[in-house]
NUMI-89910 format. One record per residue (C-alpha): residue number from 1; chain; z, x, y. Coordinates in steps of 0.2 Angstrom, whole numbers, plus 5000, padded with zeros to 4 digits. Example, Ala and Ser with C-alpha at 12.3 -4.5 7.8 and 13.67 -1.06 7.14 Angstrom:
2
+------+-------+------+------+------+
! resi ! chain !   zz !   xx !   yy !
+------+-------+------+------+------+
!    1 !     A ! 5039 ! 5062 ! 4978 !
!    2 !     A ! 5036 ! 5068 ! 4995 !
+------+-------+------+------+------+
//
This chain:
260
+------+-------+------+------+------+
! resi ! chain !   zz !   xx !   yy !
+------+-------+------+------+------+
!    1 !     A ! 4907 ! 4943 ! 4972 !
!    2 !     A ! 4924 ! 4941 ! 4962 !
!    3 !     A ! 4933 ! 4957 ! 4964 !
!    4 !     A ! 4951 ! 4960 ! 4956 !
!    5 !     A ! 4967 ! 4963 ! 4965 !
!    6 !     A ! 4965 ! 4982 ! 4960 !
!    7 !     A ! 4948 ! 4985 ! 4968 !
!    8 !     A ! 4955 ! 4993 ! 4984 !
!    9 !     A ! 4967 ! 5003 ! 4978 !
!   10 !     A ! 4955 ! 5019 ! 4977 !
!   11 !     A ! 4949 ! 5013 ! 4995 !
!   12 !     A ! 4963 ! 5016 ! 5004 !
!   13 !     A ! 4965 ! 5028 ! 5018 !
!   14 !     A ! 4985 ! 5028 ! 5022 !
!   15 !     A ! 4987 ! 5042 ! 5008 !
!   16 !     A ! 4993 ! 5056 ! 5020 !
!   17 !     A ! 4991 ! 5072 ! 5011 !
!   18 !     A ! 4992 ! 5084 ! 5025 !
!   19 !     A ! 5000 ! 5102 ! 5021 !
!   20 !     A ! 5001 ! 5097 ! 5003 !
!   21 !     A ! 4987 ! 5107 ! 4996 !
!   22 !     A ! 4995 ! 5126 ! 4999 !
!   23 !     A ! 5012 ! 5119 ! 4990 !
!   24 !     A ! 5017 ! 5120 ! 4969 !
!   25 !     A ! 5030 ! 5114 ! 4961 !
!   26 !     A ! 5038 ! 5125 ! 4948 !
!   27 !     A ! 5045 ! 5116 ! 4933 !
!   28 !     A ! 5061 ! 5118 ! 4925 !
!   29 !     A ! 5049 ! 5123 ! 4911 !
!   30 !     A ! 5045 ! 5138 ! 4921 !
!   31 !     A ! 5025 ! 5130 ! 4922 !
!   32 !     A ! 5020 ! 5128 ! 4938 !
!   33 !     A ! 5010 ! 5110 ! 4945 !
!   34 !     A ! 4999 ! 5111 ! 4958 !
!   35 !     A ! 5000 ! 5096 ! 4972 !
!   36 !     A ! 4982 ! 5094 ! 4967 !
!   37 !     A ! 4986 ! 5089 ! 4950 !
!   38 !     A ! 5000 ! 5079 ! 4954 !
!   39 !     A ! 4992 ! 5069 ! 4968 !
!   40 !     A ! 4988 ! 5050 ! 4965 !
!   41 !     A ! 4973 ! 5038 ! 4971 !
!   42 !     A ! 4977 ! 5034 ! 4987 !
!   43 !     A ! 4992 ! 5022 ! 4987 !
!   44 !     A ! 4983 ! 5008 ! 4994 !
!   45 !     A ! 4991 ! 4992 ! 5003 !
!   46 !     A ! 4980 ! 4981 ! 4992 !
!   47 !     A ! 4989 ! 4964 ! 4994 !
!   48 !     A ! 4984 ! 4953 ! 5000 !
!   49 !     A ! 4969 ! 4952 ! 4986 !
!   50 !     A ! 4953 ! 4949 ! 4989 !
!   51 !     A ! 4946 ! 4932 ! 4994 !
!   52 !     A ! 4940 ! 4925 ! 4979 !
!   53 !     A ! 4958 ! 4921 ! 4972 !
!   54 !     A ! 4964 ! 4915 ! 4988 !
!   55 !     A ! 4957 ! 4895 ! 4986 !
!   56 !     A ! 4961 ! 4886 ! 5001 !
!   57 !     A ! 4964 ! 4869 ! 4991 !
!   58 !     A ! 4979 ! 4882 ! 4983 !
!   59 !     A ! 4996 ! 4873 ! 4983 !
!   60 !     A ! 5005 ! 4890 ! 4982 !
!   61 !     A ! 5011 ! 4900 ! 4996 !
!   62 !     A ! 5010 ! 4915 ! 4984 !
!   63 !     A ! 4993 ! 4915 ! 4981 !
!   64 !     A ! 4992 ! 4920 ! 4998 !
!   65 !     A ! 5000 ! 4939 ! 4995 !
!   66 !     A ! 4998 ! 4942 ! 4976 !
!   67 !     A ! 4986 ! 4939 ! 4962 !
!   68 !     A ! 4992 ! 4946 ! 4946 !
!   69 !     A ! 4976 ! 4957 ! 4936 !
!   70 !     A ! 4971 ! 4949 ! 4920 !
!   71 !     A ! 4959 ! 4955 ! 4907 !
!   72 !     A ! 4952 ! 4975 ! 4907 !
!   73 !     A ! 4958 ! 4977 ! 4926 !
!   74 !     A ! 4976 ! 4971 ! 4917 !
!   75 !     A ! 4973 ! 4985 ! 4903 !
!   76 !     A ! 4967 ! 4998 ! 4916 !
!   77 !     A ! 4983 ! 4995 ! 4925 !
!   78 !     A ! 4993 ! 4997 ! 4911 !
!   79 !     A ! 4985 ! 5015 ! 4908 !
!   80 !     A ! 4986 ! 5019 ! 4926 !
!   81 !     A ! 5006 ! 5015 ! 4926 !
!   82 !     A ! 5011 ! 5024 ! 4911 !
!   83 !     A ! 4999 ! 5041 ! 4918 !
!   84 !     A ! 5009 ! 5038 ! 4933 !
!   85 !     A ! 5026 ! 5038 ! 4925 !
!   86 !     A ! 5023 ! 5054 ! 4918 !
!   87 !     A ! 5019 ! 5061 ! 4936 !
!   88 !     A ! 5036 ! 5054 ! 4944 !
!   89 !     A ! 5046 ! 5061 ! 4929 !
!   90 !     A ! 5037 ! 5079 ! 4933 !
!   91 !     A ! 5038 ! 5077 ! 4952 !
!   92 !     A ! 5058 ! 5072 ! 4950 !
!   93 !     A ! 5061 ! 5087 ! 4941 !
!   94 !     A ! 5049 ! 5100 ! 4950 !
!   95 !     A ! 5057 ! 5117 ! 4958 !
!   96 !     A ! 5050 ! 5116 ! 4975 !
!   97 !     A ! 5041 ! 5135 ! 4980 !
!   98 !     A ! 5030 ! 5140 ! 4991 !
!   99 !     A ! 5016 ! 5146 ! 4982 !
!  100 !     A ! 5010 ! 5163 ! 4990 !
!  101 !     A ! 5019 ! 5165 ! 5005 !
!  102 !     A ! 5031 ! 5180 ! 5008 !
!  103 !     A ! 5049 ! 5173 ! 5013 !
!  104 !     A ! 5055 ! 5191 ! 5013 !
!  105 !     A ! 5053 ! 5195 ! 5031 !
!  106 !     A ! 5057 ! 5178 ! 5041 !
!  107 !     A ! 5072 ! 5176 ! 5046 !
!  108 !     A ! 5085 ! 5164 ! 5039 !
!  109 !     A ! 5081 ! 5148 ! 5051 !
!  110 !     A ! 5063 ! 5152 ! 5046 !
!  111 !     A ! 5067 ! 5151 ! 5027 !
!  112 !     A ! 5076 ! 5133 ! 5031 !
!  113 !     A ! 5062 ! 5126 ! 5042 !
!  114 !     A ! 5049 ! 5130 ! 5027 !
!  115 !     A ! 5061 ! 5124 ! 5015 !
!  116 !     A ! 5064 ! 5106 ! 5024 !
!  117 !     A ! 5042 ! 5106 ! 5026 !
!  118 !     A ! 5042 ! 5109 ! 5006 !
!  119 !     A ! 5057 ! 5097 ! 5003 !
!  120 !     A ! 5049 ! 5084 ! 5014 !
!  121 !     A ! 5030 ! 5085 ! 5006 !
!  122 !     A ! 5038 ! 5082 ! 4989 !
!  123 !     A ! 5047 ! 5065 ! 4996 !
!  124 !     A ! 5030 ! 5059 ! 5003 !
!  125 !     A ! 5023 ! 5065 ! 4987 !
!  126 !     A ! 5036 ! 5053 ! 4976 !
!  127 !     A ! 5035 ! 5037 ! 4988 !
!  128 !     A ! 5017 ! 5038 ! 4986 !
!  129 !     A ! 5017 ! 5038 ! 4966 !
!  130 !     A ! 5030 ! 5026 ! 4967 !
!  131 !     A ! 5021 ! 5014 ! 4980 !
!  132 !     A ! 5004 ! 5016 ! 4968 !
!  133 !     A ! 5016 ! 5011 ! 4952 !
!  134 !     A ! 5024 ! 4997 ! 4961 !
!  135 !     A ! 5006 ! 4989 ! 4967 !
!  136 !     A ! 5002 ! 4992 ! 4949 !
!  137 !     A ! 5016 ! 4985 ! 4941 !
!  138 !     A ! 5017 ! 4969 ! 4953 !
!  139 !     A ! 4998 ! 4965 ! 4948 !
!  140 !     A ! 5004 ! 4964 ! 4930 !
!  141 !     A ! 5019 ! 4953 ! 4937 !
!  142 !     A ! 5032 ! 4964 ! 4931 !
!  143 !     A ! 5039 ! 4959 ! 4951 !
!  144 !     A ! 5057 ! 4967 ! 4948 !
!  145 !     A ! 5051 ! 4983 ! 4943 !
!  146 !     A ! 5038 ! 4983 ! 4956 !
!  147 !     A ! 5051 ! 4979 ! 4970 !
!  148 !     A ! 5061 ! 4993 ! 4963 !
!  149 !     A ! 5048 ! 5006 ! 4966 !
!  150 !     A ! 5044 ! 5002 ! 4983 !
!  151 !     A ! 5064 ! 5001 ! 4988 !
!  152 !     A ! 5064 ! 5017 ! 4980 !
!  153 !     A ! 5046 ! 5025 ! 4988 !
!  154 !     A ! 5054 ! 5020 ! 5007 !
!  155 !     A ! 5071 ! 5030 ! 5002 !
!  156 !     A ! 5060 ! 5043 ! 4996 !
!  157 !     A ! 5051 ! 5045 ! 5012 !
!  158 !     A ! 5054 ! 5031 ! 5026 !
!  159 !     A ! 5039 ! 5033 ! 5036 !
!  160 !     A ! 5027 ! 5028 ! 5023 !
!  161 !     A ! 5018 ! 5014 ! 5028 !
!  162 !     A ! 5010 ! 5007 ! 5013 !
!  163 !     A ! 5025 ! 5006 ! 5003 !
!  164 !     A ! 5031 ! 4993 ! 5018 !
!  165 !     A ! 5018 ! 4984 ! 5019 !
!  166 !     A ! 5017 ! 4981 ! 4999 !
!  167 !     A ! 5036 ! 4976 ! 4996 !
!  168 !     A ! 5030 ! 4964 ! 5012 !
!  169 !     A ! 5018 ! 4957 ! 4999 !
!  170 !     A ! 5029 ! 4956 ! 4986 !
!  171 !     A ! 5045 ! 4947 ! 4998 !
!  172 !     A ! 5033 ! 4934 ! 5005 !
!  173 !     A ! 5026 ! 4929 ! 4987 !
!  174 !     A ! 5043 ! 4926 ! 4983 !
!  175 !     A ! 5046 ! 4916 ! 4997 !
!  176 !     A ! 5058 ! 4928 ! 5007 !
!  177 !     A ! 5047 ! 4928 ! 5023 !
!  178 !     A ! 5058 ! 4934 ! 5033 !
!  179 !     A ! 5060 ! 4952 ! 5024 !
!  180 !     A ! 5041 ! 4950 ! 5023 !
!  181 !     A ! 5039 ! 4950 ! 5044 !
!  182 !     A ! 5052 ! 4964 ! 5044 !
!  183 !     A ! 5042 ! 4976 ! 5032 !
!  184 !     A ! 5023 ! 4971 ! 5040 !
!  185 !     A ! 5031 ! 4976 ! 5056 !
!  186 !     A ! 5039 ! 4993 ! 5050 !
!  187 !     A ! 5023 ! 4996 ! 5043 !
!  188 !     A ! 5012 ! 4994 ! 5059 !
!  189 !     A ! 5026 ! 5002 ! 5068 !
!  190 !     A ! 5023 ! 5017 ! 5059 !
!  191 !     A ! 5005 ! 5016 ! 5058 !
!  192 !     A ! 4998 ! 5005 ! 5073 !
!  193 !     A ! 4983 ! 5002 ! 5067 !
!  194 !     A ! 4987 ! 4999 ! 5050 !
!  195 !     A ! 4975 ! 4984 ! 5047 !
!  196 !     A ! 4982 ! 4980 ! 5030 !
!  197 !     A ! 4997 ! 4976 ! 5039 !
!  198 !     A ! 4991 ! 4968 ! 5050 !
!  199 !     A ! 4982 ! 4955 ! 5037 !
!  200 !     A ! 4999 ! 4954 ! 5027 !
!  201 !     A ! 5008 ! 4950 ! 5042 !
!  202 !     A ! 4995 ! 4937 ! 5049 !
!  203 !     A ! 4997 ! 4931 ! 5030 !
!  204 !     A ! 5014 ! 4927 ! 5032 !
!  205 !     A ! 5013 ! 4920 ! 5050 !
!  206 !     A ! 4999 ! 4909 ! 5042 !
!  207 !     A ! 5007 ! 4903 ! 5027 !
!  208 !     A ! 5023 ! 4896 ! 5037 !
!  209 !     A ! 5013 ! 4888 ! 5050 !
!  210 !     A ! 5015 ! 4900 ! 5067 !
!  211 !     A ! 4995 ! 4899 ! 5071 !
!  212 !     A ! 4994 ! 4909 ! 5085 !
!  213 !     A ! 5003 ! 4925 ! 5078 !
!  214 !     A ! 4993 ! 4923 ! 5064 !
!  215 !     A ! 4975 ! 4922 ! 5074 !
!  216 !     A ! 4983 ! 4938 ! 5084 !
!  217 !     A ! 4987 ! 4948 ! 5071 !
!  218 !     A ! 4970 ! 4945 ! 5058 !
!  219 !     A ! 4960 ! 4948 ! 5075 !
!  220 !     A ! 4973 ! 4964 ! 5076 !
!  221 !     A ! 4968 ! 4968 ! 5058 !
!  222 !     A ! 4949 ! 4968 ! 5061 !
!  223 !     A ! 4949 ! 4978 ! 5078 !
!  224 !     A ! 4958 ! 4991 ! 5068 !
!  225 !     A ! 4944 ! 4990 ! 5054 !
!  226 !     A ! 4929 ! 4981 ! 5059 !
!  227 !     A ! 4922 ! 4980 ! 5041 !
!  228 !     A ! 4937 ! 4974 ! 5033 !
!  229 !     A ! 4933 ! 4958 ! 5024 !
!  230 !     A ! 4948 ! 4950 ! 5019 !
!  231 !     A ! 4955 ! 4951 ! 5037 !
!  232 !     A ! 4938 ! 4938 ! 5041 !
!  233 !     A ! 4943 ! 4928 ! 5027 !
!  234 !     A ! 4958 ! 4924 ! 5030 !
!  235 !     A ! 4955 ! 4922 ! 5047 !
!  236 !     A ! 4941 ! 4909 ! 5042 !
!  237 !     A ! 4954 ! 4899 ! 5032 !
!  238 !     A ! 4966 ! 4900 ! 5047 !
!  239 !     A ! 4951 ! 4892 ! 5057 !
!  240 !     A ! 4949 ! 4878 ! 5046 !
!  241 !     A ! 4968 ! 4871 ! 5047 !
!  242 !     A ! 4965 ! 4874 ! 5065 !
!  243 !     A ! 4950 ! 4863 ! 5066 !
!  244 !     A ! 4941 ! 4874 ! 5073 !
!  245 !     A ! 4922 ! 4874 ! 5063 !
!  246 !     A ! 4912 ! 4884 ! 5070 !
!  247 !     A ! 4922 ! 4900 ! 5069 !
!  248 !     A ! 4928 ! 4897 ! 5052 !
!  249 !     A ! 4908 ! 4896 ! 5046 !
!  250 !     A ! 4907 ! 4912 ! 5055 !
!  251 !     A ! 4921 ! 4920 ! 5050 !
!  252 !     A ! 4916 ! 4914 ! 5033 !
!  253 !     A ! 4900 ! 4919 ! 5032 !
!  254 !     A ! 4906 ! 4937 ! 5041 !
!  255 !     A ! 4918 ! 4940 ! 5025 !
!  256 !     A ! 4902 ! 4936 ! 5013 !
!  257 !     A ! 4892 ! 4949 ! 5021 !
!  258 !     A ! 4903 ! 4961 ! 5021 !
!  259 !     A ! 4904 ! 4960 ! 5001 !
!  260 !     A ! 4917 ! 4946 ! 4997 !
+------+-------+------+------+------+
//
């Protein structure tokens, strides 16, 4: 029943890899990296963390939106972020081409409009590592490198919502709740069913006491995902300072079933 804050993070299904697959980078090197190798796990919007480290009798607001890894999930992290370093330093310094395709005949605007595609595709490509980097290196609590990588993942490529609703993890643990409403919103902006989003943001509405958007954003959170425990949970515990019994116990008892 006790799963780690990492456990979600090959689960995710906001990793957009679309037109990725028929693109290589060339290195400087002159070695050519396929997308395919270069691609992470999905870059999941994993925070809040699973229900067993979120203890109502908790007197941190924090422990609301991050729960740092400890023992072999802590290791595994570890090994994860350095593998991931070695893809963003690659990716930085790739030669973008199109593998295959005969430029030759197209006329210049044509050239430009695949060029842009390329040139986009490798932005998505970086915020992604980066996002999956930064959730690494914040559930090891290195928080200032963490925060650097998602502002760095959103000015790779600003419509990528996990990296928004991450750093909204990360702001709201820290207390800066304001910046944490802002990023939850970008992020189901971009994604409108974005349940994670929607969990973080009803996260943060809970933890400073506005109820009602809370309750409307965790039910939010499991129309979008139906199975999504968390989302249950925390809106089981949003029941109980509501005083409302009977729909935490079944909240409650919804989240267990579904594996927490």
């Amino acid at each position: 029943m006790n799963v780690g804050p990492l456990s979600r993070l090959l689960n995710s299904k906001m990793c957009r890899r679309n037109a990725v697959w028929t693109i290589s980078f060339a290195c400087a090197a002159t070695s050519t990296l396929g997308l395919s190798s270069l691609c992470p796990q999905p870059a999941a919007a994993i925070l809040p963390p699973r229900a067993p480290n979120l203890a109502p009798r908790s007197e941190s607001r924090a422990s609301l939106f991050l729960q740092p890894a400890e023992g072999k999930e802590r290791m595994d992290a570890h090994v994860q972020i350095n593998n991931l370093s070695v893809k963003i330093s690659h990716l930085a310094d790739a030669t973008i081409i199109a593998s295959g395709l005969d430029t030759s005949k197209l006329s210049a605007e044509g050239r430009d409009a695949i060029v842009a595609k390329l040139s986009q595709a490798k932005s998505h490509l970086m915020a992604s590592l980066l996002t999956r980097r930064g959730t690494l290196l914040a559930v090891v609590g290195d928080t200032e490198r963490a925060i650097a990588d998602l502002d760095e993942a959103v000015h790779s490529d600003a419509l990528y919502a996990p990296a928004y609703n991450n750093r909204a993890c990360l702001r709201a643990s820290s207390g800066d709740f304001d910046g944490a409403l802002a990023d939850a919103s970008k992020a189901i902006s971009i994604v409108p069913n974005f349940a994670e989003a929607f969990d973080t943001r009803g996260s943060v509405y809970f933890a400073t006491k506005r109820y009602t958007l809370a309750q409307a954003d965790f039910n939010s959170a499991i129309a979008a995902n139906p199975v999504y425990a968390e989302a249950f949970y925390h809106r089981s515990l949003l029941m109980k300072v509501m005083g409302q019994k009977s729909k935490c116990e079944a909240d409650l008892e919804k989240a267990k079933e579904l594996g927490l």
